[in-house]
Backbone as ProteinMPNN parsed JSONL, in Angstrom:
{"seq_chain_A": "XXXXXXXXXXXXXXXXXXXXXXXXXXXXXXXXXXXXXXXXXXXXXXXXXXXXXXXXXXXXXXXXXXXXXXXXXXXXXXXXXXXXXXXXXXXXXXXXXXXXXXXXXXXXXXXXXXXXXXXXXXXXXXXXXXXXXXXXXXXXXXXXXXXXXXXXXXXXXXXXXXXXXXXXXXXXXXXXXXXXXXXXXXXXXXXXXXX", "coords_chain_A": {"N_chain_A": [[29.597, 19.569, 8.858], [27.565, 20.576, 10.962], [25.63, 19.286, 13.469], [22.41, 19.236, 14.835], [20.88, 18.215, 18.075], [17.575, 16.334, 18.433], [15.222, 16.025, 20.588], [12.831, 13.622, 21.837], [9.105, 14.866, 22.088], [6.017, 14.308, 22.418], [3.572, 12.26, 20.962], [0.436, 12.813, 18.913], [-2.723, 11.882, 17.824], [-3.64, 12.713, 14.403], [-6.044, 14.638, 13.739], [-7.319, 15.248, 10.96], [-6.291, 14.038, 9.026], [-7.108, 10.666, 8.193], [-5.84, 7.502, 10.464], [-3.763, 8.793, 10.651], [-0.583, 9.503, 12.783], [0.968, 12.634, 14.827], [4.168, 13.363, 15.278], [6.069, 14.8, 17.368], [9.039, 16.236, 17.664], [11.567, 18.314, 19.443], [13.688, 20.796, 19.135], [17.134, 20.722, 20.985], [18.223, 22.46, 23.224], [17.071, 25.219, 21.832], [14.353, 27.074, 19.675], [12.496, 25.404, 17.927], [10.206, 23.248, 16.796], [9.658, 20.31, 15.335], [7.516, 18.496, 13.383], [6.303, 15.286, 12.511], [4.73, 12.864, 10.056], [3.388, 9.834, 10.913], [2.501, 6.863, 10.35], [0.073, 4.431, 12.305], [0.6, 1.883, 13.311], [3.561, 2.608, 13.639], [3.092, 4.83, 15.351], [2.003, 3.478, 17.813], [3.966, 1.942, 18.907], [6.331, 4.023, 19.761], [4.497, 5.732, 21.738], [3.941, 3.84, 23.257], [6.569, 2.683, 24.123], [7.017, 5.623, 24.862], [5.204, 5.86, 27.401], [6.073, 4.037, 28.988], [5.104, 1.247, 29.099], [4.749, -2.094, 28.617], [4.419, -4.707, 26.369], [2.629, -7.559, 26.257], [3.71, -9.206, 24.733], [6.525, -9.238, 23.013], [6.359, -6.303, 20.564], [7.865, -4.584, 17.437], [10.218, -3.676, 17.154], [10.936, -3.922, 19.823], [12.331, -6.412, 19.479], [13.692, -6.212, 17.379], [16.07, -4.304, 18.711], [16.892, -6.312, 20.742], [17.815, -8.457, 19.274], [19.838, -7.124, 18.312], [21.161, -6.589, 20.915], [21.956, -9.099, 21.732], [23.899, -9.82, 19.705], [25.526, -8.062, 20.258], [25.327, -5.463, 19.228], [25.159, -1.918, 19.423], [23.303, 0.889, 18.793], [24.363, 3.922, 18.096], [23.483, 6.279, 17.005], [20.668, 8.095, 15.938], [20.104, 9.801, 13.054], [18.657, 12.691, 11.105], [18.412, 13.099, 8.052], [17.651, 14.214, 5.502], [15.233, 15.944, 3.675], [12.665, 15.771, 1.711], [10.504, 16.694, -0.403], [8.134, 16.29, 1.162], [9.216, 14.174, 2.791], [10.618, 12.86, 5.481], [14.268, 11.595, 5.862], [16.31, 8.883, 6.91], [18.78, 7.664, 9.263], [20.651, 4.788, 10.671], [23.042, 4.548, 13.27], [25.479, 1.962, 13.372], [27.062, -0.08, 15.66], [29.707, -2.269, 16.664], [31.674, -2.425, 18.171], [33.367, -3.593, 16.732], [33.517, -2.329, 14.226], [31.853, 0.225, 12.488], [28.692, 1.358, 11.187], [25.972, 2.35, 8.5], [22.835, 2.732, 8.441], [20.041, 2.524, 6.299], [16.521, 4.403, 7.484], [13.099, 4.495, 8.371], [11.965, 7.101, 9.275], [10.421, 7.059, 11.233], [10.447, 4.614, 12.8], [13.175, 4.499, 13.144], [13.454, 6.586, 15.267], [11.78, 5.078, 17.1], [13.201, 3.352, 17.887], [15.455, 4.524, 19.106], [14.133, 5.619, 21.311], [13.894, 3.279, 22.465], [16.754, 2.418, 23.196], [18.136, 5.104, 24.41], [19.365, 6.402, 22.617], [20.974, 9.323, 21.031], [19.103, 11.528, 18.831], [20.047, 12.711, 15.909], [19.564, 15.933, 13.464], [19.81, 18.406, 10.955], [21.194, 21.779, 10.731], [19.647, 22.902, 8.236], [17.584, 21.18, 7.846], [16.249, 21.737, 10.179], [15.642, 24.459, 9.677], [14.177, 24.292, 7.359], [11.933, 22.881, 7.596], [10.772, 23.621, 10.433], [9.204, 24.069, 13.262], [8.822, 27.715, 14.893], [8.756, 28.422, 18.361], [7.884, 30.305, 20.844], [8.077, 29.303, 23.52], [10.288, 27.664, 25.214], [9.637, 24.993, 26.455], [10.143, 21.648, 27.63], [7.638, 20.03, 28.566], [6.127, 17.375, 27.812], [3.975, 16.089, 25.339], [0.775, 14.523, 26.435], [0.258, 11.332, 25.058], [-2.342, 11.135, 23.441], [-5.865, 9.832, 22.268], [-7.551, 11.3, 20.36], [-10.636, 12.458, 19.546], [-12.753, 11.014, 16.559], [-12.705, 13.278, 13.381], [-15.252, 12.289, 11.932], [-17.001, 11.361, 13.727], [-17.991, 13.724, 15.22], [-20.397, 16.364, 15.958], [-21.791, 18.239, 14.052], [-22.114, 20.988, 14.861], [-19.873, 20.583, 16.253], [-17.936, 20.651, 14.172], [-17.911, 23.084, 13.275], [-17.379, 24.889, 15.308], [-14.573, 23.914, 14.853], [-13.562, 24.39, 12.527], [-13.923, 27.327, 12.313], [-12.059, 27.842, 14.34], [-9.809, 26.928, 13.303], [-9.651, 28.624, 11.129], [-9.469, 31.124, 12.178], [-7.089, 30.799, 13.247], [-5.642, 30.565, 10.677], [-5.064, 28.811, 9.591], [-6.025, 27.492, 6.785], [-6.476, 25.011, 4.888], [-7.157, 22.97, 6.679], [-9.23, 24.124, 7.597], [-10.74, 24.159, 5.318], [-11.027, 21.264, 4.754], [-12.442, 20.08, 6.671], [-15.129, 21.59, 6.095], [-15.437, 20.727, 4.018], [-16.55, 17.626, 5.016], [-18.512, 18.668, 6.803], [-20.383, 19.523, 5.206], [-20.909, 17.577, 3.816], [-22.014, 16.112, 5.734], [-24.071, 17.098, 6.603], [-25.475, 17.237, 4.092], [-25.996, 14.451, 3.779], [-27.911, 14.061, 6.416], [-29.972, 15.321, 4.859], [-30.696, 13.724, 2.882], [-31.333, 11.417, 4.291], [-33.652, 12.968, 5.71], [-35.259, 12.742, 3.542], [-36.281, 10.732, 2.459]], "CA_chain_A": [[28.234, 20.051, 9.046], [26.735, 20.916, 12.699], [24.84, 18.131, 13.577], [21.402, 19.578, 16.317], [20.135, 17.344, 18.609], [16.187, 16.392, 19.012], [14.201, 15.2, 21.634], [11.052, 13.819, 20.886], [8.244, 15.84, 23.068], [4.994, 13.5, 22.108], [2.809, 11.995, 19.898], [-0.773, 12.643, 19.229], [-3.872, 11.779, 16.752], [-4.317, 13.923, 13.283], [-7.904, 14.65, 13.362], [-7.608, 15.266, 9.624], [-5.639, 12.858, 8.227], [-7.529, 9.416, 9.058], [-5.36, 6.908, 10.587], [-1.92, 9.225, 11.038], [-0.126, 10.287, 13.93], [1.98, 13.75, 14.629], [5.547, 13.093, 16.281], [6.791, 16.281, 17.6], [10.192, 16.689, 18.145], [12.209, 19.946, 19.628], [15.357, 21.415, 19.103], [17.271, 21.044, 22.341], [18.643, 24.668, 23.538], [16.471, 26.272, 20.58], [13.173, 26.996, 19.779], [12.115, 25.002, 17.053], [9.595, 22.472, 16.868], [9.791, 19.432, 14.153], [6.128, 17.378, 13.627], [6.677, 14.48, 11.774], [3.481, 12.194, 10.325], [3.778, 8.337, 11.212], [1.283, 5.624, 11.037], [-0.543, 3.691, 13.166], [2.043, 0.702, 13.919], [4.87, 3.287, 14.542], [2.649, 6.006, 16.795], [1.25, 3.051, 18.627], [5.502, 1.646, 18.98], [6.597, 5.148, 20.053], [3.313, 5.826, 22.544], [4.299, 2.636, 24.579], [7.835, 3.601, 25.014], [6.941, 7.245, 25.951], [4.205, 5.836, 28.461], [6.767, 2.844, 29.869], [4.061, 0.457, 28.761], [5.289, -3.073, 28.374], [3.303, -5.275, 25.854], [2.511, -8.894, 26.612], [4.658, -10.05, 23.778], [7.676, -7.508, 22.047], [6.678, -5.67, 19.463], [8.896, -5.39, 16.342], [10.725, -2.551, 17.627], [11.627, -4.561, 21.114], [12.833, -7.428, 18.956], [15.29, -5.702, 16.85], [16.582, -4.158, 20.329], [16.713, -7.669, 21.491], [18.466, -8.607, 18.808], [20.893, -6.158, 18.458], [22.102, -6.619, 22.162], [22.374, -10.341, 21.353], [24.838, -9.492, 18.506], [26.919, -6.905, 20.343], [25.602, -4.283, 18.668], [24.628, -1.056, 20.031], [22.64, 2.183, 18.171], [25.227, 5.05, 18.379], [22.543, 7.795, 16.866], [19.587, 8.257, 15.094], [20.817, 10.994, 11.852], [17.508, 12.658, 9.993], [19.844, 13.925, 7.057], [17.486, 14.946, 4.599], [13.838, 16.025, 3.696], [12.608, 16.007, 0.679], [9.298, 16.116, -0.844], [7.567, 15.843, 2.211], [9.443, 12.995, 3.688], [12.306, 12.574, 6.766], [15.216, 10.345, 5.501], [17.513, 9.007, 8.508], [19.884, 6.564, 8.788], [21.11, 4.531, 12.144], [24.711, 4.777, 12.764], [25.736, 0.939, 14.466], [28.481, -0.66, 15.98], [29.468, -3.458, 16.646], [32.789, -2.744, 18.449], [34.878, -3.318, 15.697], [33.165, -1.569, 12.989], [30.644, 1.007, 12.64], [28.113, 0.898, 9.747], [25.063, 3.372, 8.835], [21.805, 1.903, 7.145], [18.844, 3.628, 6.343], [15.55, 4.032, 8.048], [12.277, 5.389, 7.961], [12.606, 8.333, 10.514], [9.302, 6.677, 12.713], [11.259, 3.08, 12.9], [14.579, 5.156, 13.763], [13.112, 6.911, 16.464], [11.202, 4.041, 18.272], [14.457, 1.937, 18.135], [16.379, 5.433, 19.396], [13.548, 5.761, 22.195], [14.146, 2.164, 23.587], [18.244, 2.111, 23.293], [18.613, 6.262, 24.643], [20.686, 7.216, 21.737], [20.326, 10.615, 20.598], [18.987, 11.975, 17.685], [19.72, 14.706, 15.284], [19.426, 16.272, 12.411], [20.686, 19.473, 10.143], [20.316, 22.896, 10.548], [18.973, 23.132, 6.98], [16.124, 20.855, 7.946], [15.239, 22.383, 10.954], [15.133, 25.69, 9.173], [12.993, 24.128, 6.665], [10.839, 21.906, 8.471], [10.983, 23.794, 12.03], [8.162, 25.607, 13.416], [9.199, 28.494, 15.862], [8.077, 28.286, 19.328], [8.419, 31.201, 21.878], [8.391, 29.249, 24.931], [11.637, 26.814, 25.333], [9.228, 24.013, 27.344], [10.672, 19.994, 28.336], [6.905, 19.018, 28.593], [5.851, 16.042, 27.091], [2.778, 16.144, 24.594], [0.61, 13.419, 26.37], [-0.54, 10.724, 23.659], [-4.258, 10.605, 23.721], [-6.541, 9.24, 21.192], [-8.701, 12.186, 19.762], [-11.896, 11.825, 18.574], [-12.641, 11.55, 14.771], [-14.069, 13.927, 13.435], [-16.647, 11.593, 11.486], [-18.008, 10.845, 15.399], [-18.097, 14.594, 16.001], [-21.393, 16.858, 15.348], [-21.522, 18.981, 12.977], [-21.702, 22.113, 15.609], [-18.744, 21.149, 16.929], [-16.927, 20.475, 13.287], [-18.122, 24.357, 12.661], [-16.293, 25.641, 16.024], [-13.49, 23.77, 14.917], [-13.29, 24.916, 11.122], [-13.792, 28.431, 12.962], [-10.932, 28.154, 15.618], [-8.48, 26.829, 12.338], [-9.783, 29.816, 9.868], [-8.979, 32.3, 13.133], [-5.494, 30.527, 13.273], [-5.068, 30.994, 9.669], [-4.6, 27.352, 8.87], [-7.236, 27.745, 5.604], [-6.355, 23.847, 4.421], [-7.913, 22.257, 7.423], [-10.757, 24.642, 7.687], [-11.674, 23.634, 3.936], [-11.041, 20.125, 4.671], [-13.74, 20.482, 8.136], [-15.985, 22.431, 5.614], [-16.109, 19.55, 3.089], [-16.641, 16.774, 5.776], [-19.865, 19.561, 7.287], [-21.144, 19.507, 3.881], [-20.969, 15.879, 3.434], [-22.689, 15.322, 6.847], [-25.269, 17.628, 6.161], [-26.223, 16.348, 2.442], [-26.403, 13.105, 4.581], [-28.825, 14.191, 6.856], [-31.029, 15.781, 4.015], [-31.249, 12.393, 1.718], [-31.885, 10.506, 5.55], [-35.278, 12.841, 6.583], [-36.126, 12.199, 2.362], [-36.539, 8.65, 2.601]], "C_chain_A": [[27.833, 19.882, 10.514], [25.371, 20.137, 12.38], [23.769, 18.743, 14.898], [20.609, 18.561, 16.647], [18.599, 17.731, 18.91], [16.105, 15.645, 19.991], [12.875, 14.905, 21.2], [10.033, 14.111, 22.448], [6.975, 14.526, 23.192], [4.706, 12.854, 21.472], [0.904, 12.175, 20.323], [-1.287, 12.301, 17.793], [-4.109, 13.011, 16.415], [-5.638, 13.454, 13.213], [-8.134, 14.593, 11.747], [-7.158, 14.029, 8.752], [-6.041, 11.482, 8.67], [-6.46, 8.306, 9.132], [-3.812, 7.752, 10.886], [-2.16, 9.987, 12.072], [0.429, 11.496, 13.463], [3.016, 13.423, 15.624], [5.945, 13.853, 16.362], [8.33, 16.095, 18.126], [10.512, 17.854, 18.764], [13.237, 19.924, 19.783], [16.054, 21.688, 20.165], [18.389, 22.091, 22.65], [17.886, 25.391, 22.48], [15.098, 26.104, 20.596], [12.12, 26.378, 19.237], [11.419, 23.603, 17.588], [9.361, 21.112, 15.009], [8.583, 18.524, 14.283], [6.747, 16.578, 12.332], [5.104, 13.736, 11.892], [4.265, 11.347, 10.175], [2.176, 7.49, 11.033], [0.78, 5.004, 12.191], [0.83, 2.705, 13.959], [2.801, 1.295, 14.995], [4.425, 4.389, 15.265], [2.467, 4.97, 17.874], [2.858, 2.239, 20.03], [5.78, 3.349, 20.011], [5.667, 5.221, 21.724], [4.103, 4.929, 23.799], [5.219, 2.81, 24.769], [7.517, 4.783, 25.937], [5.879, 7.075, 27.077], [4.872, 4.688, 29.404], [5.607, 2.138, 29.891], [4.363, -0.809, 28.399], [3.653, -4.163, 28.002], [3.379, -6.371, 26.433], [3.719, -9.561, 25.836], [5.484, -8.515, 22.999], [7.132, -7.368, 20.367], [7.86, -5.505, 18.493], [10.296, -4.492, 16.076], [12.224, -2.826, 18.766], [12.457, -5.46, 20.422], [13.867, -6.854, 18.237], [16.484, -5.232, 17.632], [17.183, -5.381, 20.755], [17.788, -8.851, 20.482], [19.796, -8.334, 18.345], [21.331, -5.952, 19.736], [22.41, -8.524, 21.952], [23.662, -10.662, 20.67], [25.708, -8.965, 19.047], [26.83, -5.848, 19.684], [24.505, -2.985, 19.053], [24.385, 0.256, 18.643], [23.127, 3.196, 18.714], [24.147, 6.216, 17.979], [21.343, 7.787, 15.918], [20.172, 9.733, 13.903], [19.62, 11.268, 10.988], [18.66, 13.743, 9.346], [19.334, 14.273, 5.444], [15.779, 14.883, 4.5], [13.5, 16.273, 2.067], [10.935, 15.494, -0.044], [7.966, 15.663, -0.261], [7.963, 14.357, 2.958], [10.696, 12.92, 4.147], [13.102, 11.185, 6.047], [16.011, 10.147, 6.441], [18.068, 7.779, 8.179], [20.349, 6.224, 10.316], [22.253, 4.358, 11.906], [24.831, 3.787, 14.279], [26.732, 0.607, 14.914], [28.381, -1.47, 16.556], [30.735, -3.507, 17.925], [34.106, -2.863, 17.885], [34.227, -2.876, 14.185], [32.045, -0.846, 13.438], [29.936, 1.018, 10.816], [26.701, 2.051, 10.118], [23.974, 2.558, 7.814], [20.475, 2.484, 7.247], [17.623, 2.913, 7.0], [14.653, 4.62, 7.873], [12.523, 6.22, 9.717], [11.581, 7.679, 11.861], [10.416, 5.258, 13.508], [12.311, 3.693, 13.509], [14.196, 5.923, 15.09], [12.458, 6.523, 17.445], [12.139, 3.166, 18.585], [15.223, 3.019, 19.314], [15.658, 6.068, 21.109], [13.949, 4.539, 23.412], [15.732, 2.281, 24.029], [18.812, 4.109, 24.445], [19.711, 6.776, 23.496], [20.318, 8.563, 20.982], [19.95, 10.819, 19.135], [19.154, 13.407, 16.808], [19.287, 14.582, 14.098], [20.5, 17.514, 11.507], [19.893, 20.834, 10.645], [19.625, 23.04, 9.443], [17.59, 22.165, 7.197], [15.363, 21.453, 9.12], [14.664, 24.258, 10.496], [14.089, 25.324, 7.872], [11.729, 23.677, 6.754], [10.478, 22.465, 10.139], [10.028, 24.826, 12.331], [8.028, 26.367, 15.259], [8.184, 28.234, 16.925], [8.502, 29.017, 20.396], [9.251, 30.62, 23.212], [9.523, 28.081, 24.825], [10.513, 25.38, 26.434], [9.809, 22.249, 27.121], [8.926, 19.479, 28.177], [6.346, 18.338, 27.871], [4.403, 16.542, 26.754], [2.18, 14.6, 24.934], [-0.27, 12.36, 25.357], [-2.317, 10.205, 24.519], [-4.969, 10.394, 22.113], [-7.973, 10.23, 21.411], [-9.944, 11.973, 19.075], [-11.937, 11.976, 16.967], [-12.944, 12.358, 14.753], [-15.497, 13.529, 12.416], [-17.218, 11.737, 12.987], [-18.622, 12.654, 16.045], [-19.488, 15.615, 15.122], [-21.323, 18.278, 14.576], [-21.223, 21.023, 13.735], [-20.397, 22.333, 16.213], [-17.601, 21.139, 15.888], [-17.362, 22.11, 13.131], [-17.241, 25.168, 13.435], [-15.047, 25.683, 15.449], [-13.196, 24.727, 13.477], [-13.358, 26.166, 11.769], [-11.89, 28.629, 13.667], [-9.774, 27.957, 14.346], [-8.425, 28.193, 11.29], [-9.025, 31.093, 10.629], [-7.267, 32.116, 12.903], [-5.116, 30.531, 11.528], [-4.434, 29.478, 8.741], [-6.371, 27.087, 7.54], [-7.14, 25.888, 5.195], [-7.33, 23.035, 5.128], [-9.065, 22.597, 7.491], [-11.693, 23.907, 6.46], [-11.863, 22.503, 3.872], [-12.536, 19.681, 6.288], [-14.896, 20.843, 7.125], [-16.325, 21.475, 4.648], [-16.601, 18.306, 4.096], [-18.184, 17.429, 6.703], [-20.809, 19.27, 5.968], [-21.779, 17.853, 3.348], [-21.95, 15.554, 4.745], [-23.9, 16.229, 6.623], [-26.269, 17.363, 4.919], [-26.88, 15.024, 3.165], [-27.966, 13.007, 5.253], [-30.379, 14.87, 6.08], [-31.263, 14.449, 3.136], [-31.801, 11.56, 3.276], [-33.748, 10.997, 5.846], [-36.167, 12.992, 4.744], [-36.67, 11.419, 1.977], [-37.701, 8.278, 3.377]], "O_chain_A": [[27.9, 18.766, 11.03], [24.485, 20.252, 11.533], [24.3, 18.728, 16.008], [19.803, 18.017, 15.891], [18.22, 18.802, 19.384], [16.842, 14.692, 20.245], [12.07, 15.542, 20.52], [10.254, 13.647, 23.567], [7.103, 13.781, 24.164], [5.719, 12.411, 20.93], [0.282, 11.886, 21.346], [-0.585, 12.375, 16.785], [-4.476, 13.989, 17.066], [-6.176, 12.413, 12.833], [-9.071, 13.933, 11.299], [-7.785, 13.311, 7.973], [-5.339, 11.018, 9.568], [-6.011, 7.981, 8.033], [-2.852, 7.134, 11.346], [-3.089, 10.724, 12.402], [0.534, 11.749, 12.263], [2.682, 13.217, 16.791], [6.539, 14.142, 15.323], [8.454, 15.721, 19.292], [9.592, 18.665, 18.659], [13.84, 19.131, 20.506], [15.872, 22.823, 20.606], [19.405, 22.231, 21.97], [18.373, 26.513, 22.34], [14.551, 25.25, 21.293], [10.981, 26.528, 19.68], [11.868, 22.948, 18.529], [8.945, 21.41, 13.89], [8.567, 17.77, 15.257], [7.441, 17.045, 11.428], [4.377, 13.742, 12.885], [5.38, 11.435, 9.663], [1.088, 7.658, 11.583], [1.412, 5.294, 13.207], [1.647, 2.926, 14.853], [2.921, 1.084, 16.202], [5.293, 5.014, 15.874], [2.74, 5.401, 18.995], [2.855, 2.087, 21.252], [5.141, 3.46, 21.058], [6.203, 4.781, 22.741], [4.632, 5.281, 24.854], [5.293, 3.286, 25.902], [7.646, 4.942, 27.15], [5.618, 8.087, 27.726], [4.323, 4.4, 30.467], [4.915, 2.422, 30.869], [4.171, -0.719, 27.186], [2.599, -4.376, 28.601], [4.257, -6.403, 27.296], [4.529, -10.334, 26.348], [5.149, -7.381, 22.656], [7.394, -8.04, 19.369], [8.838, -6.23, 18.676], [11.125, -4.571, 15.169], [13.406, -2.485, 18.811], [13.618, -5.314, 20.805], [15.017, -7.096, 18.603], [17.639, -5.584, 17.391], [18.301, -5.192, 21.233], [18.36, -9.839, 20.943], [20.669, -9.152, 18.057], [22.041, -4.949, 19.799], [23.566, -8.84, 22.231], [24.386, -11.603, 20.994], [26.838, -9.161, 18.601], [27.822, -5.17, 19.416], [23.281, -3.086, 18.979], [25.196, 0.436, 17.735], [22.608, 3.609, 19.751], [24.033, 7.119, 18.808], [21.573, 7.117, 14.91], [20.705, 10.67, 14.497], [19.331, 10.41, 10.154], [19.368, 14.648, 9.786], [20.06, 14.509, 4.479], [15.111, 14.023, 5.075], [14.208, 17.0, 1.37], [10.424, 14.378, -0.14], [7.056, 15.008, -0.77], [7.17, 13.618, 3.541], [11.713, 12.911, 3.454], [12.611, 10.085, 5.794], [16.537, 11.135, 6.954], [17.923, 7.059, 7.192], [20.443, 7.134, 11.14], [22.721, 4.082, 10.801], [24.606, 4.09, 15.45], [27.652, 1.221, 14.375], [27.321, -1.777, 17.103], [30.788, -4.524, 18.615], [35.254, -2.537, 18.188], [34.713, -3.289, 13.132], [31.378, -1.096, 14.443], [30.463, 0.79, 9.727], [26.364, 2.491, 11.217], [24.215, 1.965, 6.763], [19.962, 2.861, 8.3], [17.437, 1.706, 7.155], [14.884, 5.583, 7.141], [13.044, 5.911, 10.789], [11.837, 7.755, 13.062], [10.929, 5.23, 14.627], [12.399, 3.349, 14.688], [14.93, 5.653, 16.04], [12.352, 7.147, 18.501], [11.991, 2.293, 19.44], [15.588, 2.501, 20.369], [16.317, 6.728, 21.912], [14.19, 4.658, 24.613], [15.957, 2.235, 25.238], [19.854, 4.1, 25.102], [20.715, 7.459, 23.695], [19.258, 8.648, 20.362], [20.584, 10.198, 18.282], [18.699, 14.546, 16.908], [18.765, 13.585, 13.598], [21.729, 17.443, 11.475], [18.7, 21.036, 10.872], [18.535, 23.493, 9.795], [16.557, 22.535, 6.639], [14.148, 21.651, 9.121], [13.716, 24.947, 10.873], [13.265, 26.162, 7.506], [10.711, 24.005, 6.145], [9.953, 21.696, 10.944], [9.95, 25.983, 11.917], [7.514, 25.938, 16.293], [7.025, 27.908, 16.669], [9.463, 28.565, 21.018], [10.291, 30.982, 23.763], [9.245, 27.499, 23.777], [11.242, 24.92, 27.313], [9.665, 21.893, 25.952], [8.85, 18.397, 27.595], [5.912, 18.999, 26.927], [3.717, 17.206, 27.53], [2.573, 13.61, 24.316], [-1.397, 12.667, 24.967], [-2.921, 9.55, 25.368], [-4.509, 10.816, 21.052], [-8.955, 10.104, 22.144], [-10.081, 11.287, 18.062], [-11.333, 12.809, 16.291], [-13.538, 12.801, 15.735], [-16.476, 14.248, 12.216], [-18.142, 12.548, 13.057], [-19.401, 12.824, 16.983], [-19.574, 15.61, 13.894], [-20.59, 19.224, 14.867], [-20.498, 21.92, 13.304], [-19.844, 23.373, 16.574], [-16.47, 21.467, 16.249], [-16.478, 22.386, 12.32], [-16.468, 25.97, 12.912], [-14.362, 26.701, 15.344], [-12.567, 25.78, 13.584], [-12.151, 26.287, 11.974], [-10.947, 29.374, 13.4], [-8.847, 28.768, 14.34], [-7.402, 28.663, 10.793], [-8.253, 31.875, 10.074], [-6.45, 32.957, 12.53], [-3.898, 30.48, 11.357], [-3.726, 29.266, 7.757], [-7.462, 26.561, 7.763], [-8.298, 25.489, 5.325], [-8.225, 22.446, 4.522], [-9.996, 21.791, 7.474], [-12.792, 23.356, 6.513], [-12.754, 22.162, 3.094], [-13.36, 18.768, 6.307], [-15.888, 20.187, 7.444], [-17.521, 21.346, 4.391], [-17.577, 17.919, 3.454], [-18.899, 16.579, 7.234], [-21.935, 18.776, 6.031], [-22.737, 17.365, 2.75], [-22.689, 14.581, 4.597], [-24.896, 15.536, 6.415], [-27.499, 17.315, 4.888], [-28.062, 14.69, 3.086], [-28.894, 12.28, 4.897], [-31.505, 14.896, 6.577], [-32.418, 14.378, 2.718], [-32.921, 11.065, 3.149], [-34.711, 10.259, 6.058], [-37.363, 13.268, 4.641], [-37.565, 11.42, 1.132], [-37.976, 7.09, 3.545]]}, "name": "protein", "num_of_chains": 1, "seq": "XXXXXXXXXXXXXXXXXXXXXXXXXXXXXXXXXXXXXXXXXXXXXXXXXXXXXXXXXXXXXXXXXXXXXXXXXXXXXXXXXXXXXXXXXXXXXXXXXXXXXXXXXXXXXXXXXXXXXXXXXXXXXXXXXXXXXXXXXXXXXXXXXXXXXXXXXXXXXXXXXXXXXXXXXXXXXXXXXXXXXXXXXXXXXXXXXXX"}
């Protein structure tokens, strides 16, 4: 099986989803784009690598790193080798020198270990054709991580642009999910000037 290498491009804050990141990958020579959601922990892990950000104390990321050069054992590849159900399955493929061994991971954890060590990552064509969303332009630049506003904090004129700008783009899920969160802030403000 033809194994395609990713790169990972960014990470930023889902406005919709409270508390999750998006980890973009891209298909390197191709056009494809791979978002992956992650938590908090492992966007915030990730982030500080891709910004060369060194914590006060190692994260749990640095420490396995830290451990695994202690040992003699180096992270030959990151492998996402199956999707299913909405979720990346991967597996690190180690060595030691005199053996090699593969043990599963969650794909965020595998790619913040695969960020600190440089070891590449792939995947399958069958997931990037299932999971891969076309992208004309072939671009290298980095998606910089910024911390988006909620959209609880945001006013209701500007949750209407947005539900607008997603209905134009044809993404109907988010719009309806904007359109219940308008509704909810508006009921709000009608029981507030009742009182």
């Amino acid at each position: 099986m033809d194994k395609v290498e990713l790169k990972v491009m960014g990470i930023t804050y889902n406005p919709v989803q409270s508390g999750a990141y998006a980890l973009l990958l891209r298909e390197v020579n191709g056009p494809h784009r791979i978002p992956i959601v992650v938590g908090l922990p492992e966007a915030q892990s990730i982030a500080m690598r891709l910004e060369n950000s060194i914590p006060p104390r190692p994260l749990s990321h640095d420490l396995m790193i830290s451990m695994m050069h202690a040992y003699g054992i180096s992270l030959e590849e990151v492998y996402i080798y199956k999707f299913s159900e909405g979720v990346f399955m991967s597996e690190l493929k180690l060595n030691n020198g005199e053996r090699e061994i593969s043990l599963d991971s969650r794909t965020s954890d595998a790619i913040a270990l695969a960020l600190r060590t440089g070891a590449p990552i792939y995947t399958t064509a069958d997931i990037v054709k299932k999971t891969g969303i076309y992208m004309e332009e072939n671009t290298d630049s980095p998606i910089v991580h910024k911390k988006a506003r909620r959209l609880d904090d945001m006013s209701v004129e500007e949750l209407e642009r947005r539900m607008q700008r997603y209905a134009e783009q044809e993404e109907y899920e988010l719009a309806a999910e904007i359109q219940a969160l308008i509704k909810k802030k508006n009921s709000s403000v009608i029981d507030n000037e009742t009182k």
